[in-house]
C-alpha positions in Angstrom: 17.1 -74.8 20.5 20.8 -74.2 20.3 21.9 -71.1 17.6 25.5 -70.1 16.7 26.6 -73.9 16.1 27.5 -73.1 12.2 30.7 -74.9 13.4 34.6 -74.5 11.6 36.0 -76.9 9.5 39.4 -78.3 10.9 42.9 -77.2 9.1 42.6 -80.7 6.8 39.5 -79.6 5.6 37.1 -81.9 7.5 34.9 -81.9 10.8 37.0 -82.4 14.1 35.9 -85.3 16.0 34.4 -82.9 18.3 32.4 -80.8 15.9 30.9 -84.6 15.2 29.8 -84.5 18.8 28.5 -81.4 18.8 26.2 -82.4 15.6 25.2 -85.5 17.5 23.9 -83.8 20.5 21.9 -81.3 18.6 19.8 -84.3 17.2 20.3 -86.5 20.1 17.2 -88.4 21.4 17.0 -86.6 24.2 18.3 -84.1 26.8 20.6 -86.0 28.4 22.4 -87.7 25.5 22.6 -84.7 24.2 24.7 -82.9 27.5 26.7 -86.2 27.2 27.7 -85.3 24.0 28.4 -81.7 24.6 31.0 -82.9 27.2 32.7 -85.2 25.3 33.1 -82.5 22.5 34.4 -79.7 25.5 36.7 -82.4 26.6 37.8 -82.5 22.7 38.2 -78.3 23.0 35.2 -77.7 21.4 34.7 -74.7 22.6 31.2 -73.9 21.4 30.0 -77.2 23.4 30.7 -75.7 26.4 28.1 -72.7 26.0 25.6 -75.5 24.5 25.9 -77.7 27.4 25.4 -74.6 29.8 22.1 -73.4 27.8 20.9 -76.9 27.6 21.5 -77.5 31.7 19.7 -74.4 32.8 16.3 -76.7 31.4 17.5 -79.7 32.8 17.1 -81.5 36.5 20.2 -82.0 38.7 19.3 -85.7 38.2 19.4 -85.4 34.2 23.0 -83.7 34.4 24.1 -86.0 37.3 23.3 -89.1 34.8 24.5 -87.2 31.7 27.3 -86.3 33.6 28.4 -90.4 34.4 27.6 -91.4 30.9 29.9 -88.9 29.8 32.4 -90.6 32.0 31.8 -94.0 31.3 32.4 -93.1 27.5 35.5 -91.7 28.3 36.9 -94.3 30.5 35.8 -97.0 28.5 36.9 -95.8 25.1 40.3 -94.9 26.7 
């Protein structure tokens, strides 16, 4: 479903925190964990989460991003 995600390694050597994310949401459960991690990666600067999160939207409902959307936001809020 999603190409181009070979991903960078970070200056130290490792995966970034959002390159994680990115890795989750490509095996998430389901379509809408899956755009919640791809926004929490963008908001991380992941910049390759923002095309996946697009591609991955134009197959879901308004509803599905709506909810993916406010789990996205409780993460952030709550993790904050």
């Amino acid at each position: 479903m999603f190409e181009g995600t070979e991903g960078t390694k970070s200056a130290a050597g490792g995966a970034s925190e959002a390159e994680r994310l990115i890795v989750e949401a490509i095996n998430a459960a389901d379509r809408i964990e899956a755009h919640c991690l791809f926004n929490l990666a963008a908001a991380r600067g992941a910049r390759d989460a923002l095309r996946l999160r697009q591609e991955l939207a134009a197959e879901m409902t308004p509803a599905e991003i709506a909810l993916a959307q406010r789990r996205a936001r409780d993460l952030i809020r709550y993790s904050a």
